[in-house]
C-alpha positions in Angstrom: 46.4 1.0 90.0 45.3 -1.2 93.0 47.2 -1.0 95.7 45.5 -4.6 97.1 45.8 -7.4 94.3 44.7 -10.8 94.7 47.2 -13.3 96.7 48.8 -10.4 98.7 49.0 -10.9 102.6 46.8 -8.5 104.6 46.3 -7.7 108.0 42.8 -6.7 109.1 42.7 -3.5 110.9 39.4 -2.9 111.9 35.7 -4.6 113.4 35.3 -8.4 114.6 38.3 -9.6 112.8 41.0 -7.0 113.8 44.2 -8.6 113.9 43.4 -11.8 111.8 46.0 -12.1 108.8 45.6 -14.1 105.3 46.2 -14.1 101.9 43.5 -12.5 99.4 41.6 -14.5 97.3 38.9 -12.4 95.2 39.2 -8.8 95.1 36.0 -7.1 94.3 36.9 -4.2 92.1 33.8 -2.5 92.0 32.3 -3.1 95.0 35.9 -1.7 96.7 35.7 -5.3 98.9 38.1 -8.4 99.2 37.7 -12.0 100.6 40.7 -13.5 102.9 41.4 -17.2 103.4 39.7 -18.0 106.7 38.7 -14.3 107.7 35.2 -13.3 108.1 33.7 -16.6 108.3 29.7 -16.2 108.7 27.1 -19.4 108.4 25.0 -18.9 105.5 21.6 -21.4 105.2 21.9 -23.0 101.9 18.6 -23.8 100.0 18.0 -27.5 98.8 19.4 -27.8 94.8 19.6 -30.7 92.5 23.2 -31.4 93.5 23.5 -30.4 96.7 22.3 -31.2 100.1 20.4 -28.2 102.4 22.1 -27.3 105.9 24.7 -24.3 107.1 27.4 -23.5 105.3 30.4 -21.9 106.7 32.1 -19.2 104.3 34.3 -16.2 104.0 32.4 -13.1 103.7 33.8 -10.1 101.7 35.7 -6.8 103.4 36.0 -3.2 102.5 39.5 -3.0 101.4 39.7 0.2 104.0 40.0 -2.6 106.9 43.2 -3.9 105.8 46.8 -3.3 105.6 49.0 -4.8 103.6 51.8 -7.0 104.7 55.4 -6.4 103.3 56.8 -9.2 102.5 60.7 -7.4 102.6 60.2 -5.9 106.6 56.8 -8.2 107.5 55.1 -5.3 108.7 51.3 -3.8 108.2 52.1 -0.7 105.5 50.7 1.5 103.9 51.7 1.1 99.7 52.7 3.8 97.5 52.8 3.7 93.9 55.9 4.8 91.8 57.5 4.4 87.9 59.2 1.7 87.9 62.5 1.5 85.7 60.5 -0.3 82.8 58.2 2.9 82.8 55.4 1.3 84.3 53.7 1.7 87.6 54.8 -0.3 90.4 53.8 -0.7 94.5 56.8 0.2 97.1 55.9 0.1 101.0 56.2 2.8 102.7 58.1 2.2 106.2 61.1 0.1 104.2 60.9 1.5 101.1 61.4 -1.2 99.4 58.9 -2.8 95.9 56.4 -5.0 96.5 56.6 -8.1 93.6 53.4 -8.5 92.4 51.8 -11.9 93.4 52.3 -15.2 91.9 48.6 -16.0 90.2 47.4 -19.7 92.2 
């Protein structure tokens, strides 16, 4: 089970962007990496195509999910998530200072 899913709120804990929050938008699975609204922004030099014009491009850039902290949304706070069986017998995230579940995010 992830304990990071897309459209969670995470606060960055580590490197250039240390205290920057924002909501996940693509979460890298396999590469163990995640992209937050407005977080990470480098300038990438696009390439001339048929639709579209050449110049810098300003983008979100992925992070190891190590250099992030969820948000609770119950107490607000940067925790750390655990996972427990939930009452319908499947696995579910609980934070770990209030103890309390985490919902699982609404899909955009």
């Amino acid at each position: 089970m992830r304990k990071i899913r897309s459209g969670d709120t995470v606060l960055v804990t580590s490197g250039r962007n240390k205290g920057q929050q924002g909501k996940v938008r693509i979460n890298q699975i396999d590469r163990d990496r995640i992209v937050i609204e407005g977080v990470n922004m480098v300038t990438k030099h696009i390439k001339r195509g048929r639709a579209r014009q050449a110049g810098l491009v300003k983008m979100e850039a992925p992070l190891h999910v190590s250099n992030v902290m969820l948000v609770c949304p119950s107490c607000k706070q940067p925790t750390r998530v655990g996972v427990r069986t939930g009452d319908d017998g499947k696995n579910a995230r609980y934070c770990k200072k209030c103890d309390a579940w985490i919902p699982r995010p609404e899909a955009d």
